[in-house]
N, C-alpha and C positions, 0 to 999 in steps of 0.2 A: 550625693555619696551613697554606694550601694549599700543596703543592710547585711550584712555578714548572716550566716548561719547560727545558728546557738548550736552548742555541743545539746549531747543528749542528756535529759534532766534526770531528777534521782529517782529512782525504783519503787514505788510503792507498790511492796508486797497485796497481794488477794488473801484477806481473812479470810475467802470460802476455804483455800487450798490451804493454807494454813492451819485448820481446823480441821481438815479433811484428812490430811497426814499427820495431826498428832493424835487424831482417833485411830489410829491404822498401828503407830508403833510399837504400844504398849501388846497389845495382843500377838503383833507380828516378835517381839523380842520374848514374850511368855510362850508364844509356840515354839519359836529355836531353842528356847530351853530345855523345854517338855521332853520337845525330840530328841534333841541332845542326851538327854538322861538316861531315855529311853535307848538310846544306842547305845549308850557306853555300858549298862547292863543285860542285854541284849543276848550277850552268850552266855548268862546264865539259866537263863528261861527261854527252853527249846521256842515257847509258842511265839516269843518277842524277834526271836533272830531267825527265823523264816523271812520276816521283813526288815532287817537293819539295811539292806541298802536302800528301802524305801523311807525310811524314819533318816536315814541320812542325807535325802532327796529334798525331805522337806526341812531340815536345818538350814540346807545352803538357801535353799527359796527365802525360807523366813526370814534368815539373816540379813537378804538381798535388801528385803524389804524392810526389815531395822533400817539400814542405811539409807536406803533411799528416800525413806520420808524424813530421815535426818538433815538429807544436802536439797531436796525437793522441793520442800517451800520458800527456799532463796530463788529457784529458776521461775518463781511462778509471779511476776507480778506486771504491772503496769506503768509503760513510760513514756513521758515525751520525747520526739527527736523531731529533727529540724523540719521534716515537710508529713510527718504522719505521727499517728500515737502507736504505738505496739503495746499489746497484750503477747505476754510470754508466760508458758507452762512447760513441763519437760517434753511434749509431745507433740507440740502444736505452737505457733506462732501469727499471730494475725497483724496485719498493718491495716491502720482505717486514718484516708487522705484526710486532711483539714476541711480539703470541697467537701467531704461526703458529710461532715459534720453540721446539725444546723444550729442545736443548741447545748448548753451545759447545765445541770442546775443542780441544786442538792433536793433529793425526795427520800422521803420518810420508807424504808422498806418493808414495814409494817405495813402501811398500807394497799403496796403493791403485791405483796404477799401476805397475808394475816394469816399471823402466827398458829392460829387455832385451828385455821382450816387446812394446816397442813396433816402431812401422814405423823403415825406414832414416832417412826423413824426417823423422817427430817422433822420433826419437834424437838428431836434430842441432839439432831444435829446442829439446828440453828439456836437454841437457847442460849449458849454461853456466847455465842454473839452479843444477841439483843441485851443479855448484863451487862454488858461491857459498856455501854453507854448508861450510865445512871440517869440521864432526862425521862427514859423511857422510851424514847424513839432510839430507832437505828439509821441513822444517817446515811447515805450511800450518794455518789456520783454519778449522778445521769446526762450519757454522752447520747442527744437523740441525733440521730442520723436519716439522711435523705431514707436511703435505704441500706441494706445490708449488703456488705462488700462480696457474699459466697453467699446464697441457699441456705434459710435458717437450719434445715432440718442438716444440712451438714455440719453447720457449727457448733449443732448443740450437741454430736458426736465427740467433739473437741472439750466443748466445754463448757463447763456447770451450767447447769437450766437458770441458775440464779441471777447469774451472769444476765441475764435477758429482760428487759422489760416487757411486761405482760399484752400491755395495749398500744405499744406503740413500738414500730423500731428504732430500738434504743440501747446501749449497753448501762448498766448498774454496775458500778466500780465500788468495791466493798473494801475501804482501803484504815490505814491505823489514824491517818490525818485526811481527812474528808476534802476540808478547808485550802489544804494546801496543793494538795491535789488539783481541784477547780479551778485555781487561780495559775496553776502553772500552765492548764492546758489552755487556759484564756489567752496568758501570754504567749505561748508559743504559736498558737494559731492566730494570733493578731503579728507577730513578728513574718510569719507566713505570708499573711497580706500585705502584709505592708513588701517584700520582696518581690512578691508574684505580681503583684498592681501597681506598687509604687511609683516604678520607674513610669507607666504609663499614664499615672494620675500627673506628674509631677511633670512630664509632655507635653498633657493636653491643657494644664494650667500655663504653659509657656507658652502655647501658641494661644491662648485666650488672651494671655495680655498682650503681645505684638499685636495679634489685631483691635484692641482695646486701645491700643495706642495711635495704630493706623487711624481709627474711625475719629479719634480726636482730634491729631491733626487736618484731617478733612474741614 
């Protein structure tokens, strides 16, 4: 009987982008305001309304980007589908085959990246991460692959450096359930094989035993 497809499985959001766009909103919603303010007083004070339509340039901008980091971090994650996994961001989408996969594992992202040796800036950016797990470690999904489906140097264009295992090619899935994660791309990519080879394992085990049977009666 053939193996049916699995629908496509649930979404696990990327912490980086998650953390990325709620660093982004606060300041982008304190700017629409600032400007805002500053427009609406504007024709009081000759030196302020020489630029109200530039101070009203930057509301709409700002605002854009309130929003956008508000609905952003739901387009940004990571899922199984029946014959690849896709990574999805608002700008960029990748599919990586089950062939091109060789292994899965959970590794410590402190180690791959330690924390101390990073810059000022991504120390302040990856720290409420590494809290978030009280063991002390930060857990992450490492999908090693044969090799990479596009030219690293274009995909890191795309998408966060963090994304990338350091020593080997590999992707780092930085996800809110590690665990469940792992285990769904296991099964997905064993359901895989078992579609893409099955029929042919379950052939050559039919013709092994007629002739198994052949050679008996002989």
């Amino acid at each position: 009987m053939p193996v049916k497809k699995l629908r496509p499985g649930k979404r696990f959001r990327l912490r980086l982008y998650e953390r990325l766009f709620a660093m982004l909103r606060w300041p982008a919603f304190l700017l629409a305001v600032s400007a805002y303010v500053l427009w609406w007083i504007a024709p009081d004070y000759p030196i302020l309304s020489t630029g109200r339509d530039f101070l009203l340039i930057i509301v709409v901008i700002s605002g854009a980007l309130w929003v956008a980091g508000l609905i952003a971090p739901a387009l940004c994650y990571v899922q199984c589908r029946a014959d690849y996994v896709l990574i999805s961001t608002p700008v960029y989408r990748l599919s990586i085959s089950y062939s091109r996969i060789g292994s899965v594992t959970a590794v410590n992202f402190g180690q791959k990246y330690p924390f101390r040796r990073q810059k000022w800036s991504q120390r302040r950016f990856l720290e409420p991460l590494f809290l978030e797990q009280k063991t002390g470690q930060l857990t992450v999904v490492a999908v090693w692959v044969k090799q990479y489906p596009l030219p690293l140097r274009w995909l890191k264009l795309w998408f966060n450096d963090y994304m990338f295992a350091p020593d080997a090619p590999g992707f780092l899935f930085m996800v809110g359930d590690w665990m469940a994660l792992s285990r769904q791309i296991d099964d997905y990519r064993d359901a895989w094989r078992e579609r893409r080879y099955g029929k042919k394992m379950r052939e050559a085990s039919a013709a092994i035993r007629i002739l198994t049977k052949g050679d008996k009666r002989r």
